[in-house]
TIZA-503575 format. One record per residue (C-alpha): residue number from 0; residue in one letter; x, y, z. Coordinates in nm, 4 decimals. Each point is the difference from the previous one (the first is absolute). Example, Ala and Ser with C-alpha at 12.3 -4.5 7.8 and 13.67 -1.06 7.14 Angstrom:
2
ATOM  lumdren  lomar         u         v         w
ATOM        0      A    1.2300   -0.4500    0.7800
ATOM        1      S    0.1370    0.3440   -0.0660
This chain:
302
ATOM  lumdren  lomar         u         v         w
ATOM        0      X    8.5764    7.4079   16.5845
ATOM        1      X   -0.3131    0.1542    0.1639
ATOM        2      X   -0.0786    0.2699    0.2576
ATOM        3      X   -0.2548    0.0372    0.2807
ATOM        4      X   -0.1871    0.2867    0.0599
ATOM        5      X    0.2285    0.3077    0.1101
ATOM        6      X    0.3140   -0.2324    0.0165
ATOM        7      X    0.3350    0.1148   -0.1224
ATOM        8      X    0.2553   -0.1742   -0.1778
ATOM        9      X    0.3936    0.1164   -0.0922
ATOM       10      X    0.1602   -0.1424   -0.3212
ATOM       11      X    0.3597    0.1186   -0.0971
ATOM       12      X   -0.0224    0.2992    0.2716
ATOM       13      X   -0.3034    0.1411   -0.1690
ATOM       14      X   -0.3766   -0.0094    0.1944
ATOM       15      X   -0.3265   -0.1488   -0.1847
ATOM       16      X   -0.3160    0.1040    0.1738
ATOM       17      X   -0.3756   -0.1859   -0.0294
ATOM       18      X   -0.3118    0.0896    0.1397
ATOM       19      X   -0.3556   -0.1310   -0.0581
ATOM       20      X   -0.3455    0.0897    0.1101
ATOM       21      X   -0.3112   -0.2175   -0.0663
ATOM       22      X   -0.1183    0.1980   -0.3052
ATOM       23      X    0.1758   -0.2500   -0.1967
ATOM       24      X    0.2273    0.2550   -0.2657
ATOM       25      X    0.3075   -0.1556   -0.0071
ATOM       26      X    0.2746    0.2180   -0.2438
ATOM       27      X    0.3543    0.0128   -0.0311
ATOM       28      X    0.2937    0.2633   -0.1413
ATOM       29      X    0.3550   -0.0656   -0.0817
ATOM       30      X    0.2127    0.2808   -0.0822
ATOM       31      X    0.3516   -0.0281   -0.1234
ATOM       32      X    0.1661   -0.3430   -0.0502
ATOM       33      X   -0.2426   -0.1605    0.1977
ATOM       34      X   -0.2824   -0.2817    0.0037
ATOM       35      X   -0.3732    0.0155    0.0716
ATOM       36      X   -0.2627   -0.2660   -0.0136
ATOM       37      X   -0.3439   -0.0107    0.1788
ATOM       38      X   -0.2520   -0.2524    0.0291
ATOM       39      X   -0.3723    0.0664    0.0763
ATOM       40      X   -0.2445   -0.3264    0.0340
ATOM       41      X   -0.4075   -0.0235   -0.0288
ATOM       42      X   -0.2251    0.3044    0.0043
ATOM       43      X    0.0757    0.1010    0.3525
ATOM       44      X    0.1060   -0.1915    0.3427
ATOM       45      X    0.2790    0.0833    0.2570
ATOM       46      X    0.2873   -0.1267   -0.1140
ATOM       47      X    0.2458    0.2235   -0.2550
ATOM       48      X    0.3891   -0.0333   -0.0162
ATOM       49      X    0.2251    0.2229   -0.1511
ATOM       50      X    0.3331   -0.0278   -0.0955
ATOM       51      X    0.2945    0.2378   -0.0193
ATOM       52      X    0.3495   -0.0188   -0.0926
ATOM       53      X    0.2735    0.2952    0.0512
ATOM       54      X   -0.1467    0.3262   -0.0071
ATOM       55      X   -0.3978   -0.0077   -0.0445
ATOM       56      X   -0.3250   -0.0542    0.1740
ATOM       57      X   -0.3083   -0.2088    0.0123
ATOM       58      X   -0.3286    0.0919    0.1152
ATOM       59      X   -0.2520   -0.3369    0.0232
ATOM       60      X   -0.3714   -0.0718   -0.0313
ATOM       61      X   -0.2357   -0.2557   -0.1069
ATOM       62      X   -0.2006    0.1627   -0.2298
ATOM       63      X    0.1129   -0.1811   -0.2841
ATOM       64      X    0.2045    0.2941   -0.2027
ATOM       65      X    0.3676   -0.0686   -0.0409
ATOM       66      X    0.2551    0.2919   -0.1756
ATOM       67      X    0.3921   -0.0551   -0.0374
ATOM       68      X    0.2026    0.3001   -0.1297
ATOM       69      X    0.3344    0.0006   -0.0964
ATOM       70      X    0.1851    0.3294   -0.0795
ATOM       71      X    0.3542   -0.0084   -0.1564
ATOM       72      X    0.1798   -0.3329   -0.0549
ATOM       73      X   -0.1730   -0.2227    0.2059
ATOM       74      X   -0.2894   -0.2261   -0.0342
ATOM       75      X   -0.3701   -0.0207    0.1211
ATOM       76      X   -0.2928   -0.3041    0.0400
ATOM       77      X   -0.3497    0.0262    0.0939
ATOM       78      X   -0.2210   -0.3127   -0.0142
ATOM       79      X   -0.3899    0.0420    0.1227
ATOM       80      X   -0.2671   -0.2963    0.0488
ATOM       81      X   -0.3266   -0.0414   -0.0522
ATOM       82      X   -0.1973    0.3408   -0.0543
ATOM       83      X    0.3577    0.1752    0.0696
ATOM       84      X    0.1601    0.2349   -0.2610
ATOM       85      X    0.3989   -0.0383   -0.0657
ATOM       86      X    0.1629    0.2572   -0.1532
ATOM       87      X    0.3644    0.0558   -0.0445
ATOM       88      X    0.2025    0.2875   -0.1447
ATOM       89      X    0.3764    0.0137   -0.0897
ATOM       90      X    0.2322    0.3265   -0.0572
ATOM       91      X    0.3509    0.1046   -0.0542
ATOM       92      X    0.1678   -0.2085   -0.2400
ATOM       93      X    0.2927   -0.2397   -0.0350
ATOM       94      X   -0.0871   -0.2855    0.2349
ATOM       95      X   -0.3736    0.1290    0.0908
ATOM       96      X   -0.2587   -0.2966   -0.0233
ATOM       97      X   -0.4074   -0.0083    0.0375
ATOM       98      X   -0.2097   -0.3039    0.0258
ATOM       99      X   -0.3459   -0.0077    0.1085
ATOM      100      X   -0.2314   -0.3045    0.0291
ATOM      101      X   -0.3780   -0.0561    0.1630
ATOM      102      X   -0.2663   -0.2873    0.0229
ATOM      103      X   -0.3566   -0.0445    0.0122
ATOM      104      X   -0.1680    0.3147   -0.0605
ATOM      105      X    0.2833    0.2287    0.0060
ATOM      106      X    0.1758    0.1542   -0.3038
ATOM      107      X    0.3992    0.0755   -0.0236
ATOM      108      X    0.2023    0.2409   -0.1866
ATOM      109      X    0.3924    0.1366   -0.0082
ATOM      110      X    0.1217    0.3076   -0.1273
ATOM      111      X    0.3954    0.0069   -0.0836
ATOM      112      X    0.1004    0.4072   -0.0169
ATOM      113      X    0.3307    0.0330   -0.1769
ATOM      114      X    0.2384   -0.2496   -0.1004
ATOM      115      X   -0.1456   -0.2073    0.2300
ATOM      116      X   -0.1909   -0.3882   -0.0594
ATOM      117      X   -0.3510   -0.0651    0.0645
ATOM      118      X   -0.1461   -0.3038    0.0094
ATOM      119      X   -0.3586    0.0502   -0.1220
ATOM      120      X    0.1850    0.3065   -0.2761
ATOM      121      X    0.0435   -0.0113   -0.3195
ATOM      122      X    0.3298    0.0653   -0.1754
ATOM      123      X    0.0733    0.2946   -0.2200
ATOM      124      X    0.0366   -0.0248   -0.3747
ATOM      125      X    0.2676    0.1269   -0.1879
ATOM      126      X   -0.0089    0.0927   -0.3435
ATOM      127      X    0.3009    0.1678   -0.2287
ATOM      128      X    0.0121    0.0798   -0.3283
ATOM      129      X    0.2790    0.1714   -0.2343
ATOM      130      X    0.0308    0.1125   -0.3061
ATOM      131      X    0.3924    0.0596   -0.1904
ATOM      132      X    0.0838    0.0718   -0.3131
ATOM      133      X    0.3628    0.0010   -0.1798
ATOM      134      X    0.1490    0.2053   -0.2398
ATOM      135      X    0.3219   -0.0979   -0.2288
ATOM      136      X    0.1225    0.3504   -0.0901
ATOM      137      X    0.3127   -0.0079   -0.2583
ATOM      138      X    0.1682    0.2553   -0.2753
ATOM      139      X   -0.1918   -0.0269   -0.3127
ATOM      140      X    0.0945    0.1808   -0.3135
ATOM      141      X   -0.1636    0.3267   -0.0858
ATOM      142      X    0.1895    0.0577   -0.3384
ATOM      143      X    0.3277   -0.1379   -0.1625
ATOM      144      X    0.2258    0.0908   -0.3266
ATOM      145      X    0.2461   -0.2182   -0.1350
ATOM      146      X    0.2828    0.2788   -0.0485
ATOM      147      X    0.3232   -0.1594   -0.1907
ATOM      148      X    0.1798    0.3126   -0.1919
ATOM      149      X    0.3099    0.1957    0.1635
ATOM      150      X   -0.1025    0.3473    0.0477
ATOM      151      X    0.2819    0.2338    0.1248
ATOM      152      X    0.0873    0.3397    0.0316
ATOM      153      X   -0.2019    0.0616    0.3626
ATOM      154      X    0.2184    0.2305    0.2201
ATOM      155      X   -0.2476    0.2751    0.1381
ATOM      156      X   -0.2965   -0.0636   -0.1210
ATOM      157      X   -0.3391   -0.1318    0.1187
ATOM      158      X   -0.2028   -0.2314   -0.2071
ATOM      159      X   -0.4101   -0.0233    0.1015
ATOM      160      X   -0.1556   -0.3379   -0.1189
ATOM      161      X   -0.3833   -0.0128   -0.0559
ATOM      162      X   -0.2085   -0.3287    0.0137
ATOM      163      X   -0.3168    0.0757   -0.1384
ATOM      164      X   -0.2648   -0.1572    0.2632
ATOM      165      X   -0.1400   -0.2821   -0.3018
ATOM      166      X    0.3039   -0.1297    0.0439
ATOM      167      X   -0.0095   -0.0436    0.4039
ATOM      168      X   -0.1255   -0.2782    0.1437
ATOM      169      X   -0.0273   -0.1335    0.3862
ATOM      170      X   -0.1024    0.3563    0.1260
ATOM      171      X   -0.0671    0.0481    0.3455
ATOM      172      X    0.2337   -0.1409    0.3192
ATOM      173      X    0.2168    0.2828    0.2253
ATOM      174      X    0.3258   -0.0661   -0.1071
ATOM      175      X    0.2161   -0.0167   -0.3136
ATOM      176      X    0.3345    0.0003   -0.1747
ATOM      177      X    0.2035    0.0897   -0.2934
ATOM      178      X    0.2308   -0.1907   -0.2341
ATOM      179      X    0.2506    0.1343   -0.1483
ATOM      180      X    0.2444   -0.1299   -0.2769
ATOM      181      X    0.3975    0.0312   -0.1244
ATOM      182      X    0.1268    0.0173   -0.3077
ATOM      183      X    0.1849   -0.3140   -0.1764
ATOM      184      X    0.2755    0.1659   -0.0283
ATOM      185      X    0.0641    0.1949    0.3231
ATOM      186      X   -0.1811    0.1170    0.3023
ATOM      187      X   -0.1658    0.3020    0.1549
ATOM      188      X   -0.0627    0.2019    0.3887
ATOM      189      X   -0.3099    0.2038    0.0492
ATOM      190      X   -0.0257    0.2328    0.2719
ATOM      191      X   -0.3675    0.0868    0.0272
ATOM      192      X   -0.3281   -0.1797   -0.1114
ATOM      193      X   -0.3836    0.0392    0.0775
ATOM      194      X   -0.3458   -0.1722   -0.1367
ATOM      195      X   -0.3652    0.1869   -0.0328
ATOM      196      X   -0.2467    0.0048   -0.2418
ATOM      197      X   -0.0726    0.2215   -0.3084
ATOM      198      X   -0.1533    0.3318    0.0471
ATOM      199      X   -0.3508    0.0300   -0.1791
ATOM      200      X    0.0759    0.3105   -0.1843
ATOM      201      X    0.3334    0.1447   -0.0826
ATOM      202      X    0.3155   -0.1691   -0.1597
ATOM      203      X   -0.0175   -0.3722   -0.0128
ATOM      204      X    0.3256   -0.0053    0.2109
ATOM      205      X   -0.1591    0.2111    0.2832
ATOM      206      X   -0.0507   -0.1803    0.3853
ATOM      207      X   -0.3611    0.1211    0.1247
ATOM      208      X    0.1382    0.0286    0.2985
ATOM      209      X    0.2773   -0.0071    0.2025
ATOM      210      X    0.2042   -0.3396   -0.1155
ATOM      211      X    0.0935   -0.2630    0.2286
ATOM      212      X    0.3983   -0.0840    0.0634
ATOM      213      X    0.1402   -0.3416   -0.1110
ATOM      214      X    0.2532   -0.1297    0.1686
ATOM      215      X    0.3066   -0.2717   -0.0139
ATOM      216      X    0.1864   -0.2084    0.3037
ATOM      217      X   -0.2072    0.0326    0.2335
ATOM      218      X   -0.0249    0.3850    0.0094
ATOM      219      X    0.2179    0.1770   -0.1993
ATOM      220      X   -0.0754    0.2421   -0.3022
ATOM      221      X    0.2599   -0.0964   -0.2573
ATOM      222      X    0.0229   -0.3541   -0.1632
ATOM      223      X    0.2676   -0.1847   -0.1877
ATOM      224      X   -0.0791   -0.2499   -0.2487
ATOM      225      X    0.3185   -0.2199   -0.1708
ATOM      226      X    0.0513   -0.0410   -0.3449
ATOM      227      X   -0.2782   -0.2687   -0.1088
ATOM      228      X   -0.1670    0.0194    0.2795
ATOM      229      X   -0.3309    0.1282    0.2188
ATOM      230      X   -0.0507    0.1728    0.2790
ATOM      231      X   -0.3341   -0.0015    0.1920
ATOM      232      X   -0.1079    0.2722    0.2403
ATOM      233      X   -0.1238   -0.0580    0.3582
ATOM      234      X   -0.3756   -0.0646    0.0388
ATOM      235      X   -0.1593    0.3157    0.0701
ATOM      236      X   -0.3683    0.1407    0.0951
ATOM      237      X   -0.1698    0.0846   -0.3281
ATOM      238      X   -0.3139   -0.1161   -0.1699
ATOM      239      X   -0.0497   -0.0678   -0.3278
ATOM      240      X   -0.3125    0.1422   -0.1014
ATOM      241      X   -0.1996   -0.1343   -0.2985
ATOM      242      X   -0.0626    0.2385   -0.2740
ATOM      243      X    0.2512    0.1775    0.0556
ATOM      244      X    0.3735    0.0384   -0.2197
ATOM      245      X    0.2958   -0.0269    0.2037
ATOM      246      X    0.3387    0.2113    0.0218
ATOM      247      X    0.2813   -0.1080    0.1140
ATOM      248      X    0.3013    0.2479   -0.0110
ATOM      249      X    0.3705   -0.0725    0.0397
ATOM      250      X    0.2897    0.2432    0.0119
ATOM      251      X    0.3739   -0.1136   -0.1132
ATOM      252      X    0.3115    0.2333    0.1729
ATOM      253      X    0.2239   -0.2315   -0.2507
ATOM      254      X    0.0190   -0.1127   -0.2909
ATOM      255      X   -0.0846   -0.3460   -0.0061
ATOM      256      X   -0.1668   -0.3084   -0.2645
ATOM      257      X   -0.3554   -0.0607    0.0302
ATOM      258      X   -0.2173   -0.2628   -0.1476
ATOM      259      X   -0.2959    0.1174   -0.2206
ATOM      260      X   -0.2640   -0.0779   -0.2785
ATOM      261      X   -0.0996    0.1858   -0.2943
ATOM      262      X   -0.2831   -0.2227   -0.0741
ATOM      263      X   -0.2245   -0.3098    0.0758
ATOM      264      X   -0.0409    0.2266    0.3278
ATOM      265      X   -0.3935    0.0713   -0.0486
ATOM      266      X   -0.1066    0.3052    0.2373
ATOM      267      X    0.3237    0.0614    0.1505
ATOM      268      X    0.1732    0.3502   -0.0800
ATOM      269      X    0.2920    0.1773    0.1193
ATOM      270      X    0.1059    0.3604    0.0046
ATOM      271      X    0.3571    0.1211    0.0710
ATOM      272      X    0.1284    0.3256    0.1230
ATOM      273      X    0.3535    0.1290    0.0901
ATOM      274      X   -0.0835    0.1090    0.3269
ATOM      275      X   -0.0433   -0.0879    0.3681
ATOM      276      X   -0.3687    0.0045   -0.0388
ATOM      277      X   -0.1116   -0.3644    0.1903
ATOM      278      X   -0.2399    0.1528    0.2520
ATOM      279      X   -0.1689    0.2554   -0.1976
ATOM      280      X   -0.3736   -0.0051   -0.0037
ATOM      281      X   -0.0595    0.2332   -0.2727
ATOM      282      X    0.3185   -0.0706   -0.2420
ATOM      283      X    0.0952    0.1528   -0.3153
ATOM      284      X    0.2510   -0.0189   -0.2753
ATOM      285      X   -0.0258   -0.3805   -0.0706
ATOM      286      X    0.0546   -0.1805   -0.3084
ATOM      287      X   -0.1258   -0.3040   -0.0867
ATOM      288      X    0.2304   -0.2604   -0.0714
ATOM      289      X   -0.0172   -0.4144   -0.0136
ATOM      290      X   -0.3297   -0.2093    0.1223
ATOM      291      X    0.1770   -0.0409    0.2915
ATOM      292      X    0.3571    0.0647    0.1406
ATOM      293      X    0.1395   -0.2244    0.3620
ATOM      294      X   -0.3469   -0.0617    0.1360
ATOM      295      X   -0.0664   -0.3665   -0.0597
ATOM      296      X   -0.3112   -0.0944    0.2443
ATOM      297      X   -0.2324    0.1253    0.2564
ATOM      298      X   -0.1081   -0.1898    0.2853
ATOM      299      X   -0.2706    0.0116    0.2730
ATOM      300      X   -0.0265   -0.2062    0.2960
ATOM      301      X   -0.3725   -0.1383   -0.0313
């Protein structure tokens, strides 16, 4: 499809207008969804044609040069003889295309801006790298006591058990819980417990600071164990720190049967008192008792 000088053509209700002059420049523009192409022969002479389709315009010469642009998602060609240049330039992106070609002397390029192909372009390189790593956490034992003697007598009293730090292991991790153990021969309910470590001065019962509450059932500050049995309180936020002895302290409203161990316990020692005295950072009054009284094994989740 070609035009003569100043001629007019209509496609699909929209107007295309080319016009030449003997200088010989022949260029085209397509804006929109639209096609250009222009053709440019020899290094001069009278005769240019342009062509335009839907919206755009041509102007023609001979001088050899040749330009297409396309803008948006449309396409553009420019081809150039002999000592003629071609160059062709494509953006938007989607469907936007740019090819460029020329012969003899002339040279050729296309330029693709966006997500739009170019012949004549190179394609981008991609490169990704990652890096993951895994970790298996799970409840390892920081200390254990094999308690198998009935201890009774309980009602109101706290007991405070100390695990001297040699004997912790697997120190570290955020959270941890408490075992505690019944009697053979009947059972017991405790209505308040808490964990910290050992102050470094003072009595060897004392918190160094402000204990942290155990807990049973998802919540609650009292725990019933039956006869022969354990009970194990919920997971809580507390670290085991190395070097460190622990406390743990438990208070009994009622009487009740407890497991305990007055030997082959190495490290571990309790301390009694008749009192309501779990929380206390700074107790007194204790007496020390068995190696180790209900508390059967420390965990932390590491």
């Amino acid at each position: 499809m070609s035009f003569l000088v100043n001629s007019y053509r209509y496609l699909s209700g929209s107007v295309g207008a080319a016009t030449g002059a003997s200088s010989g420049v022949a260029t085209s523009a397509a804006v929109g969804a639209s096609e250009a192409a222009s053709i440019a022969s020899a290094a001069g002479g009278s005769t240019s044609e342009a062509v335009a389709e839907l919206p755009g315009a041509a102007v023609g010469s001979s001088t050899g040069t040749s330009t297409a642009q396309a803008v948006g998602a449309s396409s553009a060609d420019a081809t150039a003889d002999a000592a003629g240049v071609a160059t062709v330039s494509g953006v938007g992106h989607s469907t936007s295309a740019a090819n460029a070609s020329a012969n003899g002397s002339g040279s050729a390029s296309a330029v693709g801006t966006g997500m739009s192909p170019a012949d004549g372009s190179s394609a981008g390189v991609g490169a990704a790298s990652g890096v993951g790593s895994s970790v298996n956490l799970s409840w390892q034992v920081n200390a254990s006591a094999t308690l198998t003697i009935n201890g009774t007598g309980f009602g109101s009293t706290t007991i405070r058990q100390r695990i001297a730090s040699a004997q912790i292991s697997n120190a570290g991790g955020t959270k941890v819980r408490v075992t505690l153990k019944a009697g053979s021969t009947g059972g017991f309910t405790c209505d308040a417990a808490y964990i910290g470590h050992k102050a470094a001065s003072g009595d060897d019962y004392d918190f160094e600071s402000t204990p942290t509450q155990l807990t049973f059932s998802g919540g609650s500050a009292s725990g019933t164990a039956a006869t022969g049995a354990s009970i194990v309180t919920d997971e809580i936020n507390f670290t085991v720190q190395s070097g460190k002895d622990l406390i743990i302290s438990v208070h009994f409203t009622t009487s009740g049967v407890v497991s305990r161990a007055t030997s082959g316990a190495t490290g571990w020692q309790c301390y009694r008192k008749s009192a309501s005295d779990a929380a206390t950072v700074n107790a007194t009054g204790y007496t020390t008792i068995d190696q180790a009284d209900c508390v059967t094994k420390v965990e932390s989740y590491v």
